[in-house]
N, CA, C and O atoms as a GROMACS GRO file, in nm:
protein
  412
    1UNK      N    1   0.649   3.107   5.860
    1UNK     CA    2   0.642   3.248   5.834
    1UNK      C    3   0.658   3.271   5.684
    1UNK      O    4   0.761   3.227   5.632
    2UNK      N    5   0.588   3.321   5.623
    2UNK     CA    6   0.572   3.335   5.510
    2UNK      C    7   0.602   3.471   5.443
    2UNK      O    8   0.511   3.551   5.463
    3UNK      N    9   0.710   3.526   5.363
    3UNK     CA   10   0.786   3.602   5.319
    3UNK      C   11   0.663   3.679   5.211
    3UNK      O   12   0.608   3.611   5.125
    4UNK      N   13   0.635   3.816   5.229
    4UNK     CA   14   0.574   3.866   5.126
    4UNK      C   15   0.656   3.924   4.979
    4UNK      O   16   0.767   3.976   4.983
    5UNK      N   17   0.572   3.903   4.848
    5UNK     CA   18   0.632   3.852   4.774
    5UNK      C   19   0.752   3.968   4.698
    5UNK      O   20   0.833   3.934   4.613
    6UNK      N   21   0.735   4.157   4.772
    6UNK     CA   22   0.823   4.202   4.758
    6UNK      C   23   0.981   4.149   4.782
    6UNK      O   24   1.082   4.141   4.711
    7UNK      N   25   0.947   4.119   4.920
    7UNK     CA   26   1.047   4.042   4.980
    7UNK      C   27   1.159   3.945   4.929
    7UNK      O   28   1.282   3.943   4.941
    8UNK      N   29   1.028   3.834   4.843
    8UNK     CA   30   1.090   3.724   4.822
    8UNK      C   31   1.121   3.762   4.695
    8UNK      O   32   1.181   3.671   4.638
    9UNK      N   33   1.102   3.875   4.614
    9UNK     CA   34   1.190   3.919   4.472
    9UNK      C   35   1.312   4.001   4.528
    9UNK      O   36   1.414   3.997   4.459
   10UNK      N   37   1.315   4.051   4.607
   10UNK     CA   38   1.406   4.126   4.662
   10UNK      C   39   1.581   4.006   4.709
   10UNK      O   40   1.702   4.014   4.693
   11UNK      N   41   1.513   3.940   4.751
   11UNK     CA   42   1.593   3.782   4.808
   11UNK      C   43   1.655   3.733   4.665
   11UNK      O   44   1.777   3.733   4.650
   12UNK      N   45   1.537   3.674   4.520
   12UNK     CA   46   1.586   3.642   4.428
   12UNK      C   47   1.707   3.720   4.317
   12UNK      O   48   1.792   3.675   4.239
   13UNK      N   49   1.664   3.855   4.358
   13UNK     CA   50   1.707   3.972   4.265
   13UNK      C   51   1.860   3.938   4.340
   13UNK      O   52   1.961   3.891   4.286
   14UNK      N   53   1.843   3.978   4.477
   14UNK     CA   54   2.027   3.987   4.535
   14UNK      C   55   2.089   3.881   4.515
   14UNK      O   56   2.209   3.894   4.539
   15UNK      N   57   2.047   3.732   4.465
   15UNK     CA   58   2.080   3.588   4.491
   15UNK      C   59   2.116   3.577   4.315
   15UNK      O   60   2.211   3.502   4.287
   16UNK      N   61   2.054   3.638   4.215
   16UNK     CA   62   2.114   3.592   4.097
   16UNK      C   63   2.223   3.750   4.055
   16UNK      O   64   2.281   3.760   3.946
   17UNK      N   65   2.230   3.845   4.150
   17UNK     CA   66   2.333   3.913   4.103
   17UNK      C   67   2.428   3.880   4.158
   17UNK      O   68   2.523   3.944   4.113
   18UNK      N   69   2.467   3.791   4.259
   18UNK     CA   70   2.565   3.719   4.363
   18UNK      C   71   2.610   3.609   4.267
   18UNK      O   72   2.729   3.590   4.244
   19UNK      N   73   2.516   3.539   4.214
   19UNK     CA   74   2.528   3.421   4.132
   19UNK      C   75   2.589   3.460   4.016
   19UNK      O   76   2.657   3.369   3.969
   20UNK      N   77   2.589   3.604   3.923
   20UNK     CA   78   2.676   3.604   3.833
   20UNK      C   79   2.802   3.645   3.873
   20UNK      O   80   2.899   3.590   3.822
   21UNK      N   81   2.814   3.711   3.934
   21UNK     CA   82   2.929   3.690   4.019
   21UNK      C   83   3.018   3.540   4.032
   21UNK      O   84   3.136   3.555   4.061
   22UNK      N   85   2.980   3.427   4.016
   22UNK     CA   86   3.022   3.323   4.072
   22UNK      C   87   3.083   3.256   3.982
   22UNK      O   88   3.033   3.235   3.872
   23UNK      N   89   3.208   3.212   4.022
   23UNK     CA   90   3.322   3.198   3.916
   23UNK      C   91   3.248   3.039   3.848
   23UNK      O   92   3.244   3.003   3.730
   24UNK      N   93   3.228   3.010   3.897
   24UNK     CA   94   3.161   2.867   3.812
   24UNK      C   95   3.086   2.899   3.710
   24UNK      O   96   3.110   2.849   3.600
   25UNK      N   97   2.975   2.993   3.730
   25UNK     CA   98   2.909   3.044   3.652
   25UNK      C   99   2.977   3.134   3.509
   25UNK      O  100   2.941   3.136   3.391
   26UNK      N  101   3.081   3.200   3.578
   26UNK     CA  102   3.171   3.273   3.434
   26UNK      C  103   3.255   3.167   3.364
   26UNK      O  104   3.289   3.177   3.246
   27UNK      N  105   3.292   3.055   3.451
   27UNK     CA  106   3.371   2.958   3.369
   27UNK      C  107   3.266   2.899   3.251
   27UNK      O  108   3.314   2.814   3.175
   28UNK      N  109   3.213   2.914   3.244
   28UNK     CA  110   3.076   2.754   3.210
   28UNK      C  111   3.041   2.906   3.094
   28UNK      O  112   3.058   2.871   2.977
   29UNK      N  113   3.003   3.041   3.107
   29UNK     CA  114   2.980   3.106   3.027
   29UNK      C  115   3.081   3.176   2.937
   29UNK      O  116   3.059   3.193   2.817
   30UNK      N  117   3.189   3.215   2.996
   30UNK     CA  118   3.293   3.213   2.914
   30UNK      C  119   3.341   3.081   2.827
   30UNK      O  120   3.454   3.115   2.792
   31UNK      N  121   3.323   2.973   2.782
   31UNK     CA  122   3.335   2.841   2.724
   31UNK      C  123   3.243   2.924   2.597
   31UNK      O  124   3.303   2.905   2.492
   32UNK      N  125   3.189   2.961   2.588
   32UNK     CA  126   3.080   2.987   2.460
   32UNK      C  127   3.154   3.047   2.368
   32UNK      O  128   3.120   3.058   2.250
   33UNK      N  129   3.271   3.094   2.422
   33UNK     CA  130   3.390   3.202   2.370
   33UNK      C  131   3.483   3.096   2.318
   33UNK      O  132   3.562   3.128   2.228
   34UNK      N  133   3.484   2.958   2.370
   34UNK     CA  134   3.610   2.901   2.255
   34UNK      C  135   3.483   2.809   2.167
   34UNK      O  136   3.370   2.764   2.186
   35UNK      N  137   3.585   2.815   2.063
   35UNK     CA  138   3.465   2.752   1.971
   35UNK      C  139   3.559   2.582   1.939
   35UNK      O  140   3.657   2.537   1.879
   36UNK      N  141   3.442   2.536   2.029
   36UNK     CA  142   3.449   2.380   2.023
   36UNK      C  143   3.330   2.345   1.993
   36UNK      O  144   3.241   2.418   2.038
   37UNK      N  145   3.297   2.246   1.925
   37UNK     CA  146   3.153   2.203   1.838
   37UNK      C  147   3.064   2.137   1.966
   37UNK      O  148   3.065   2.024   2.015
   38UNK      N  149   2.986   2.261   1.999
   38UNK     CA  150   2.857   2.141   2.098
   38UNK      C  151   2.751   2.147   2.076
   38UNK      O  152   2.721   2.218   1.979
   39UNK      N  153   2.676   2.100   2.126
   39UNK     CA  154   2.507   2.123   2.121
   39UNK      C  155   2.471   2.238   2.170
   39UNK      O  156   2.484   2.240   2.292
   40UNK      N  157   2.410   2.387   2.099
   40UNK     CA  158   2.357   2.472   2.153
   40UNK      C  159   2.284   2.439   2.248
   40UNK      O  160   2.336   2.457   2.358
   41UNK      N  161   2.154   2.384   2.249
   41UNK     CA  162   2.055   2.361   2.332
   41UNK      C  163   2.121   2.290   2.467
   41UNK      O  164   2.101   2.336   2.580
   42UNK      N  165   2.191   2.187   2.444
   42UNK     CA  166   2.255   2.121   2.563
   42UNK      C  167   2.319   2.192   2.657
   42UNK      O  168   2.315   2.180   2.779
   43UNK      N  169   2.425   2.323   2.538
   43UNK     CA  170   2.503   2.379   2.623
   43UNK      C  171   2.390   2.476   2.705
   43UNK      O  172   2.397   2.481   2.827
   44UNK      N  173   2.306   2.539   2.646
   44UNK     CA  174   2.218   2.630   2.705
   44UNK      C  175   2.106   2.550   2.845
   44UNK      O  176   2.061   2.588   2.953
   45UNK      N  177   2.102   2.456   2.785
   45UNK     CA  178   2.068   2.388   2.930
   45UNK      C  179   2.142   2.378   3.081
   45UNK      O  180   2.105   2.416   3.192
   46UNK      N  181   2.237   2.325   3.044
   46UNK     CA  182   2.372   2.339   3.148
   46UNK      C  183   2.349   2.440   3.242
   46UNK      O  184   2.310   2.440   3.359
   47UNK      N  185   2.404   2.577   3.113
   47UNK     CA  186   2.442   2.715   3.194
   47UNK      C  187   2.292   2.767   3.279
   47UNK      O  188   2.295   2.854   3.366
   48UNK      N  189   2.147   2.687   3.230
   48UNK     CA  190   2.048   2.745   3.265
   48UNK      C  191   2.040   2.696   3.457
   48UNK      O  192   2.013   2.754   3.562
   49UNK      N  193   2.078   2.568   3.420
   49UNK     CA  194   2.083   2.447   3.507
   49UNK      C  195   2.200   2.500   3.659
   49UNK      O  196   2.175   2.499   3.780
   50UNK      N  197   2.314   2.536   3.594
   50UNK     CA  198   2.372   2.620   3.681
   50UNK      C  199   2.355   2.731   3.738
   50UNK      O  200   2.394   2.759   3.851
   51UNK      N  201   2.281   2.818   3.644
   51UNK     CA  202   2.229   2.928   3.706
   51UNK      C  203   2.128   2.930   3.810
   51UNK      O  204   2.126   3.022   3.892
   52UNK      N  205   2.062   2.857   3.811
   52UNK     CA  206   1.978   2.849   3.883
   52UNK      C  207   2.012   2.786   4.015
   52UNK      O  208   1.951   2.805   4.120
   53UNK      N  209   2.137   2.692   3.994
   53UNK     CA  210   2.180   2.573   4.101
   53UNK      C  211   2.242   2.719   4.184
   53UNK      O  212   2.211   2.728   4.303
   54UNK      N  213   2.321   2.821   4.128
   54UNK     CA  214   2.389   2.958   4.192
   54UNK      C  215   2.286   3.020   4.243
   54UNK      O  216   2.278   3.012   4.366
   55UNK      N  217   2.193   3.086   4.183
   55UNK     CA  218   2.045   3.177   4.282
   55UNK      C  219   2.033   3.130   4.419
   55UNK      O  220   2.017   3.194   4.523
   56UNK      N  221   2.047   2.967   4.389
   56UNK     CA  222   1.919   2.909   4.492
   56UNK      C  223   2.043   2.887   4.616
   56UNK      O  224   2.011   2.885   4.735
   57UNK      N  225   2.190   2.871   4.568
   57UNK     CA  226   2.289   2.883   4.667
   57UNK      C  227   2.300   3.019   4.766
   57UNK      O  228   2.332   3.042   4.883
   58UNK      N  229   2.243   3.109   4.626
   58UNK     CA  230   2.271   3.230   4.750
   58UNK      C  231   2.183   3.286   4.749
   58UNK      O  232   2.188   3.398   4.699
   59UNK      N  233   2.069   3.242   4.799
   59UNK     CA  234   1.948   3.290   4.841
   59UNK      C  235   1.958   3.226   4.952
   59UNK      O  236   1.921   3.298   5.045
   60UNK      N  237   2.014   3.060   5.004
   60UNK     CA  238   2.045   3.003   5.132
   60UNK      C  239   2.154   3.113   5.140
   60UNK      O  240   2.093   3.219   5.154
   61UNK      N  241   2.251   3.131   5.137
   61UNK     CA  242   2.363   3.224   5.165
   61UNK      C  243   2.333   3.347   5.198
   61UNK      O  244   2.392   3.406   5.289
   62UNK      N  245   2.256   3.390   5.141
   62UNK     CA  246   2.139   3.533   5.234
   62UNK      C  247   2.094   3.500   5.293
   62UNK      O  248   2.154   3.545   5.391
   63UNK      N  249   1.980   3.417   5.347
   63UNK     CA  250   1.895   3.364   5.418
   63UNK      C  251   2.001   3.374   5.582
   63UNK      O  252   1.992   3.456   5.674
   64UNK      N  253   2.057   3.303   5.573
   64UNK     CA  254   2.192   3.269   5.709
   64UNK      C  255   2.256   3.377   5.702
   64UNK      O  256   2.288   3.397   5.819
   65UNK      N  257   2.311   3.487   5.620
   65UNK     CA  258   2.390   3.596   5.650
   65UNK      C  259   2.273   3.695   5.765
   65UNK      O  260   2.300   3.745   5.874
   66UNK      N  261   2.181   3.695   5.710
   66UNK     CA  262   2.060   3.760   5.741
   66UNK      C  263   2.024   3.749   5.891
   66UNK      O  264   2.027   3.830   5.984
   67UNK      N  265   1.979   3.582   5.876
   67UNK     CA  266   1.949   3.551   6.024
   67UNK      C  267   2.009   3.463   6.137
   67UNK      O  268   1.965   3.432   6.248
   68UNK      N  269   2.121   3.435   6.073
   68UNK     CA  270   2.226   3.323   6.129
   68UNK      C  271   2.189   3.220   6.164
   68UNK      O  272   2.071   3.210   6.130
   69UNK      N  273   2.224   3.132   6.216
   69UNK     CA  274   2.200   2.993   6.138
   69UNK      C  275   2.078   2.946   6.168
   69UNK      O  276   2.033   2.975   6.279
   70UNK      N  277   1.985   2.851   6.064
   70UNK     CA  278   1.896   2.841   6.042
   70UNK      C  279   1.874   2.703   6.042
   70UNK      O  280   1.977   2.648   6.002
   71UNK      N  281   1.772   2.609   6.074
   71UNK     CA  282   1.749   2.484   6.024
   71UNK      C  283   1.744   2.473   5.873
   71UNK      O  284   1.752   2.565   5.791
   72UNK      N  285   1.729   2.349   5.851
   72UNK     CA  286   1.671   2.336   5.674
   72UNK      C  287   1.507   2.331   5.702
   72UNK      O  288   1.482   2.220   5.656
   73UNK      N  289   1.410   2.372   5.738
   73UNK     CA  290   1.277   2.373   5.755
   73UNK      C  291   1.273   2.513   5.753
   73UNK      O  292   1.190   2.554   5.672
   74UNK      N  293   1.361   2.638   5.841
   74UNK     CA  294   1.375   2.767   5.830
   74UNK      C  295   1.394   2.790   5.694
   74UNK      O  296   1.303   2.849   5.637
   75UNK      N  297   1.497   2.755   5.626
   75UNK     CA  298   1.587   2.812   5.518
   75UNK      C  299   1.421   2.779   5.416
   75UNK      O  300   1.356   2.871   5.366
   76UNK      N  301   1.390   2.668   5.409
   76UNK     CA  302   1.302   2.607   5.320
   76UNK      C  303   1.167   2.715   5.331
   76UNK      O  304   1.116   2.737   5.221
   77UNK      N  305   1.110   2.776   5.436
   77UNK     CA  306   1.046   2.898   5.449
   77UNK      C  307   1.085   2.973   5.381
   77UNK      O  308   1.033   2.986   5.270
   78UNK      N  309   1.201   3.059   5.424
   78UNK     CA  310   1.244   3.180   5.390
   78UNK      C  311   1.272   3.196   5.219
   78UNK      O  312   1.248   3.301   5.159
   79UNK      N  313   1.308   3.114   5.177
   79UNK     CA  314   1.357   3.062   5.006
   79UNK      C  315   1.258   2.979   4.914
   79UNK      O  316   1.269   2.969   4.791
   80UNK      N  317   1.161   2.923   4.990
   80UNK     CA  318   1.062   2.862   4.902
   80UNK      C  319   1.140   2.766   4.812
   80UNK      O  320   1.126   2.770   4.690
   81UNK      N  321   1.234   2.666   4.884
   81UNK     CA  322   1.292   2.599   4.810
   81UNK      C  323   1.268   2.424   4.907
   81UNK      O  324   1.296   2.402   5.025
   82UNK      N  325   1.228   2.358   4.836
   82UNK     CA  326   1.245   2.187   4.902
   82UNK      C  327   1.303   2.175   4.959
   82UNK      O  328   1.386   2.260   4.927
   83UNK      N  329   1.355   2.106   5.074
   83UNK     CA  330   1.410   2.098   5.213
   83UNK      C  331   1.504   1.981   5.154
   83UNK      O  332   1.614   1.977   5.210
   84UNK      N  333   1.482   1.864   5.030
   84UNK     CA  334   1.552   1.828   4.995
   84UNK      C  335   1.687   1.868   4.908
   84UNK      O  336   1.803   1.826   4.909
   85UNK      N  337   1.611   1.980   4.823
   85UNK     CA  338   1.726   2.044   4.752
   85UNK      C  339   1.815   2.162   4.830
   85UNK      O  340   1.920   2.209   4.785
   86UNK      N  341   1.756   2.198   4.944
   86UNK     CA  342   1.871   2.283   5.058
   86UNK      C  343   1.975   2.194   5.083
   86UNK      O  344   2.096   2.214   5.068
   87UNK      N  345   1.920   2.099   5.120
   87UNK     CA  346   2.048   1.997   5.199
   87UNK      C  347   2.140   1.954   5.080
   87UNK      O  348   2.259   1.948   5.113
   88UNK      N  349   2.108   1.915   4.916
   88UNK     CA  350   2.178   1.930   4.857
   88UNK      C  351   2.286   2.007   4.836
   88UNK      O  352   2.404   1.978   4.853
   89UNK      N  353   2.217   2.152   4.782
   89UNK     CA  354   2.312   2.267   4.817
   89UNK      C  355   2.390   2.270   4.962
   89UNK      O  356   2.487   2.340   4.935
   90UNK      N  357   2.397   2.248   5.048
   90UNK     CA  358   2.448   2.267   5.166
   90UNK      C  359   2.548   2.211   5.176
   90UNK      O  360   2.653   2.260   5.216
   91UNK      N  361   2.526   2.076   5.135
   91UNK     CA  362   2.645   1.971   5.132
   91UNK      C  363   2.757   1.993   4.984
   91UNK      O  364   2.876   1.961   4.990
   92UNK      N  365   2.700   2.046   4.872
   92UNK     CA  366   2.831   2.123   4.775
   92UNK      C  367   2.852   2.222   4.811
   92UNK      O  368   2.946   2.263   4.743
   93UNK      N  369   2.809   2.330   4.915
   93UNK     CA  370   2.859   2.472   4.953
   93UNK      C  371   2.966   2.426   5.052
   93UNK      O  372   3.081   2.463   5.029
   94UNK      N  373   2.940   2.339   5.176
   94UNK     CA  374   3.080   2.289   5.259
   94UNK      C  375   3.153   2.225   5.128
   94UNK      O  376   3.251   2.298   5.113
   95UNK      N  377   3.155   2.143   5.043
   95UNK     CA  378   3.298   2.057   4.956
   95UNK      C  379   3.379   2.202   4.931
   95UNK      O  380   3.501   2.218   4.934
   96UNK      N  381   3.261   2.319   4.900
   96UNK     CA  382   3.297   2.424   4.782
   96UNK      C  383   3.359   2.586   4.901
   96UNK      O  384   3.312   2.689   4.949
   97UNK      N  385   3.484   2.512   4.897
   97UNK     CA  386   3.513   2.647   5.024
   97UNK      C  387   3.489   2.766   4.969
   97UNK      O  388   3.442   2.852   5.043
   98UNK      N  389   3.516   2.795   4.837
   98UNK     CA  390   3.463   2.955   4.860
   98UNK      C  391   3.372   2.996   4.879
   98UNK      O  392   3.384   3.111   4.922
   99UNK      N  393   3.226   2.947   4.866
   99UNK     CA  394   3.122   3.018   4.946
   99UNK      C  395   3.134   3.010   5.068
   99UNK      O  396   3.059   3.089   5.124
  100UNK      N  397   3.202   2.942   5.144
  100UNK     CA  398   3.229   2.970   5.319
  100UNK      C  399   3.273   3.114   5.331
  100UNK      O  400   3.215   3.188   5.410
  101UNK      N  401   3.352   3.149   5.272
  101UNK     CA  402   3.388   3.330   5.310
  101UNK      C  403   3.306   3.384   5.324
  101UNK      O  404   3.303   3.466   5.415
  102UNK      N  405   3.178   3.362   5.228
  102UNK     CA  406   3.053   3.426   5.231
  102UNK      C  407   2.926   3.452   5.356
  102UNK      O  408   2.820   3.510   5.375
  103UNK      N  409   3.026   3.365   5.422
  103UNK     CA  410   2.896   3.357   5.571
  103UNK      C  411   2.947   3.405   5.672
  103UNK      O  412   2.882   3.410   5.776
   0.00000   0.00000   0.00000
């Protein structure tokens, strides 16, 4: 089933305002605030790298609030994300109890 693409901005839009929300994400961006000597570019990679690793967490995290529980072949529909990198995320969202409240 294939999500039309209002939809699937609608999904991204709620998934990276959830994601700044996400304390990992303010830790890693608040750091820019002490001044320790790093690689701009590196550091900007990171936070890009995380940000995105957060969207794509809670876009699965919508996906299942939405329709309750889902295979990884569902989720991988609904999110347009690799069935390999769901199960990734899936398996640091159980280590990572606070997104469990979230479901």
């Amino acid at each position: 089933m294939d999500m039309s693409k209002k939809e699937s901005l609608v999904r991204k839009t709620n998934a990276a305002i959830d994601a700044f929300k996400s304390q990992r994400l303010r830790w890693v961006t608040g750091r820019s605030q002490v001044k320790v000597e790093i690689d701009e570019k590196r550091y900007q990679q990171v936070v890009d790298s995380i940000m995105q690793e957060e969207i794509e967490r809670h876009m699965i995290i919508g996906a299942i609030k939405e329709r309750g529980p889902l295979t990884v072949e569902e989720i991988s529909q609904l999110t347009a994300l690799q069935p390999s990198r769901i199960v990734r995320h899936i398996i640091a969202l159980r280590k990572n109890k606070q997104y469990l409240h979230r479901l």
